[in-house]
N, C-alpha and C positions, 0 to 999 in steps of 0.2 A: 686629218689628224696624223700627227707623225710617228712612226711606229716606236719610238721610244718614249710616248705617250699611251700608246696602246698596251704596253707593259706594264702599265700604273694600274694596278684591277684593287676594287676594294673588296675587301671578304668580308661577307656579313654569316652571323652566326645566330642560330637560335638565343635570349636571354635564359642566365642573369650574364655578365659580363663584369666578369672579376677576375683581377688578376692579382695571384700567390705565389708566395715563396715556396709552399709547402707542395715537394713532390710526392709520390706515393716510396718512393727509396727511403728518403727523407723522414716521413713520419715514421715507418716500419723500423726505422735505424732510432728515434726515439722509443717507442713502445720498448726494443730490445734493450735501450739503455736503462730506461724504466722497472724494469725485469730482471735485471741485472744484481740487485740488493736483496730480492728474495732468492736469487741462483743460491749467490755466497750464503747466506744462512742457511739456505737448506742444506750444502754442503755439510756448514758448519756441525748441523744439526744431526743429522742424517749419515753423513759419510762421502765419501767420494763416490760410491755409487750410483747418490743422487745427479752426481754429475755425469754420470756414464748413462745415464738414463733417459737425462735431456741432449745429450750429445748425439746419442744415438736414432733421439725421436726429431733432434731437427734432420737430422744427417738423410732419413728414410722420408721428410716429405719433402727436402728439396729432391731426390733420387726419384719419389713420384710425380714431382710435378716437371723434372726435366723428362724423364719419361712418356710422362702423357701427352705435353705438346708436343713431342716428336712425334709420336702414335697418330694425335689427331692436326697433325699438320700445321699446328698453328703458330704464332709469335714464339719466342722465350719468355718466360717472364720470370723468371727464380731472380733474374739482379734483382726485382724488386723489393725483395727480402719478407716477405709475406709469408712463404712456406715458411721460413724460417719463425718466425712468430707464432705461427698456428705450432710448429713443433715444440716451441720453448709451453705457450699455455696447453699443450696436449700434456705435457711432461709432467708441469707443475699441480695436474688434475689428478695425478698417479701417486703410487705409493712408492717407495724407493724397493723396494721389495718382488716387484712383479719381473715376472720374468719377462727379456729384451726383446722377445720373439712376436709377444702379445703386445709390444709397445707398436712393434711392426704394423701390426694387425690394425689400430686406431690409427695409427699414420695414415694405411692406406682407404680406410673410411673414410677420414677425413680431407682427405688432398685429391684421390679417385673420384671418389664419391659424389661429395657433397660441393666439392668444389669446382673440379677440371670437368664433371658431368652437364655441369649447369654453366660454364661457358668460363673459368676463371675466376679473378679475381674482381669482387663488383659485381656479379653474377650469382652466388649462392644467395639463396634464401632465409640458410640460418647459420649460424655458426660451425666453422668445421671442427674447433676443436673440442665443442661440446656433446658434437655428434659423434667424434671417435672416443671422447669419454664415455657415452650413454653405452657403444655398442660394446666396447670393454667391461663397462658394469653388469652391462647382461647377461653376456657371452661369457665371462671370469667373474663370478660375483667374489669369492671364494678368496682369489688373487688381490681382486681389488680392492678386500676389505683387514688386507693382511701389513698392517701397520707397525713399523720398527720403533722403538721407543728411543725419544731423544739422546744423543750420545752414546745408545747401545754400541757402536759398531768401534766405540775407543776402547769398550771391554772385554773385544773381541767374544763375544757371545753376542752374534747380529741374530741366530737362528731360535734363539730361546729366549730374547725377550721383546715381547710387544706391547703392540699399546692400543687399546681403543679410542677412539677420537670423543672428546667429551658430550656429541649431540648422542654416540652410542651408547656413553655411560651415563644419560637422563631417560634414555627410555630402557634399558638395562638395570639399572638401580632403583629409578621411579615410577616408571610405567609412566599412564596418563598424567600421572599429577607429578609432571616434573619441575613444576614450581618449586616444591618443596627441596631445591639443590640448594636455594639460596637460607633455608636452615642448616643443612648441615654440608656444606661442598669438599668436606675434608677428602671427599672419595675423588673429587676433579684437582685438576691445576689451579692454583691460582690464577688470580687475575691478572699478575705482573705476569708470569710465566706464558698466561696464553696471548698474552701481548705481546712478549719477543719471541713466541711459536716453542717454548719449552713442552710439548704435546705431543700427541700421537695427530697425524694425519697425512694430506698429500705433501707433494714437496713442496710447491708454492702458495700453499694458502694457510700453513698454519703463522708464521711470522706476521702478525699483523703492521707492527712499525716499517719492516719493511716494504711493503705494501703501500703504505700513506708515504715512504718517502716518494715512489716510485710514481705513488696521485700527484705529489706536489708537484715531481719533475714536469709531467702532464700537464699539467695547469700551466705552471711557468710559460710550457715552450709552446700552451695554446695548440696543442694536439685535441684533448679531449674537454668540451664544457662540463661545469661540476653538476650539471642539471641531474642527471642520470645516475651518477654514482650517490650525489646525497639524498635523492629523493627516494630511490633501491631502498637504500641502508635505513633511514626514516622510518619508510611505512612500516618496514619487519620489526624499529624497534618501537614502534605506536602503539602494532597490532599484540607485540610480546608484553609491553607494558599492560595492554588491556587482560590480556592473558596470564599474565603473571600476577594481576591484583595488586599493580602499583610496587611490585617488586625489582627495583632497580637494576641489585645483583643479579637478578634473572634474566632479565633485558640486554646487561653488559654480556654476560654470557653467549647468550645467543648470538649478539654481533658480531663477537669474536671469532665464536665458533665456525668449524666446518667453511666453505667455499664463498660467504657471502662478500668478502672485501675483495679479492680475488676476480670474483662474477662483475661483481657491480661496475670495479674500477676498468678493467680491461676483457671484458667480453661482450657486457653489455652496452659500451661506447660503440662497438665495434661499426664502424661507417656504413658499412653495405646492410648490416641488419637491425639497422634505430633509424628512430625516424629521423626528419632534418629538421623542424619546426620545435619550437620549446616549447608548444602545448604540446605535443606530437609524445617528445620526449619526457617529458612529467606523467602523460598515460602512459606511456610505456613501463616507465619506470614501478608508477603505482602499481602495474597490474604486474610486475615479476614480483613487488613484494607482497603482493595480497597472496599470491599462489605460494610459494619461496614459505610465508608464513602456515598458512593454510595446510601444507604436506608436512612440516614440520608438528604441528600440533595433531594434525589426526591420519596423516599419512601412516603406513605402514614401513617407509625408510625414514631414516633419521634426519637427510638431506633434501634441501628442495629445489635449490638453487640455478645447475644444471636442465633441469624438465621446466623450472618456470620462465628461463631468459627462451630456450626454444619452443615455447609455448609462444609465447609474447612474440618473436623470429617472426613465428610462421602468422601473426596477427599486424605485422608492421603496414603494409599494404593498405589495410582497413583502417587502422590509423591516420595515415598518410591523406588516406581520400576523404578523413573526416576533421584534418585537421589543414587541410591547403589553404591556405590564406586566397580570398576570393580578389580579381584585379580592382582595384580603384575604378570606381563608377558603373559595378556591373549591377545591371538590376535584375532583382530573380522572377522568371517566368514563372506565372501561377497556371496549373497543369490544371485540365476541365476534370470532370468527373470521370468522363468515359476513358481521357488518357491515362488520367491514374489507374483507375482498373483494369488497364492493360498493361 
């Protein structure tokens, strides 16, 4: 054999064997395009703060995520534009209102932490930027619950007028029987209103249109399947329809409101923490809205969204092993008695 034969080697690789267009630069530069419609209304909305807030919060995880690989010696990986992401949805979980210091503080949860700890990108087990939300909401409840009202900041009076987000003003106004918003809602926004984010809440999740253009983009360029975001949004409005006594209004409400188009569309797609399999992903999905519903209706916060997708996170695995698709022509061993009870 002649040695310019000998240079011919074939590579074989574990399956599947597929080959895509789609890099990890590549989708993270969709997502951010995606994201992109509720920035500008929250601006719109909010003020230019809103922008200082997300500028600041991507700015602090790509700073930790260049930092941490340096520390632990490893690849760069910030071109991939993923810090960047987690900082834009850490942002849009926040009030335009919190101070820059504390947006720090969930950056470095969520990039430190939950991410660069556990090996990068592809590596986390749950979401990062649900985990610098959760430790913000804990650690600042106070901050995190201190809501500017729409177009406050043209009146220049940002410090004296707020807003409760309308899941606060059903358990505030109604207590348990907050069905009854859809007899008198005059105390909420409309429903056009909380459709273009005219509300009190975080910066990106009160704009609901925004949001769906941001799914379509998704769709289109086949980043994320619609498996997940519609089955989410479904079961919470099945469960509220059961719960609302066939009240419509009540149900639209709830969809609107607070984090759930938000969760569904881009946190809960997220690659590294859903499963891969479409049964896989329809449990998954079911079980953020059974929980998602369930805190909502007898929980003690008004939100559920955030604790039910990292609930679900940290359930994916158990998923995954019960939802693998078995190879063509395997046949299953029947275990004796004695191996079972061991």
């Amino acid at each position: 054999m002649g040695e310019p034969e000998m240079q011919k080697m074939l590579t074989v690789s574990a399956s599947p064997h597929k080959r895509t267009v789609h890099t990890t630069q590549g989708i993270m530069l969709d997502v951010i395009l995606a994201l992109l419609p509720a920035l500008v209304l929250s601006v719109i909305l909010f003020g230019p703060r809103a922008l200082v807030v997300t500028l600041v919060s991507v700015g602090a995880c790509v700073l930790f995520e260049f930092l941490s690989r340096k520390a632990m010696k490893r690849d760069m990986t910030i071109g991939d534009l993923s810090a960047v992401v987690t900082g834009m949805l850490l942002a849009f979980n926040l009030p335009s209102t919190i101070p820059l210091w504390m947006v720090v503080i969930g950056d470095a949860a969520a990039i430190i932490v939950v991410k660069q700890f556990f090996g990068g990108i592809g590596q986390n087990f749950v979401n990062p930027a649900l985990v610098g939300r959760i430790v913000l909401m804990m650690s600042f409840p106070v901050q995190m619950s201190d809501y500017d009202a729409p177009f406050a900041w043209r009146m220049g009076e940002v410090d004296a007028l707020t807003s409760a987000t309308p899941l606060a003003k059903f358990a505030e106004i109604y207590g348990a029987d907050s069905v009854k918003v859809a007899i008198n809602a005059s105390d909420l926004p409309t429903l056009s209103n909380m459709f273009f984010g005219v509300r009190g809440g975080c910066l990106g999740e009160t704009c609901a249109a925004a949001l769906l253009i941001g799914f379509l983009y998704l769709l289109v360029r086949r980043v994320i399947s619609p498996a997940i975001p519609l089955t989410y949004i479904g079961t919470v409005a099945l469960i509220m329809l059961f719960a609302g006594k066939g009240n419509l209004t009540f149900v639209a409400y709830q969809v609107l409101s607070g984090g759930l188009l938000l969760g569904a569309i881009f946190m809960a797609t997220d690659y590294t923490t859903s499963p891969i399999s479409l049964k896989g992903k329809i449990i998954f999905a079911v079980g953020c809205g059974v929980v998602t519903a369930l805190i909502r209706i007898f929980g003690s916060l008004p939100e559920g969204v955030s604790f039910s997708i990292l609930l679900m996170n940290i359930l994916v695995p158990h998923i995954e092993h019960l939802t693998t698709p078995k190879p063509f022509g395997t046949v299953k061993v029947k275990k004796t008695k004695k191996e079972a009870a061991q």
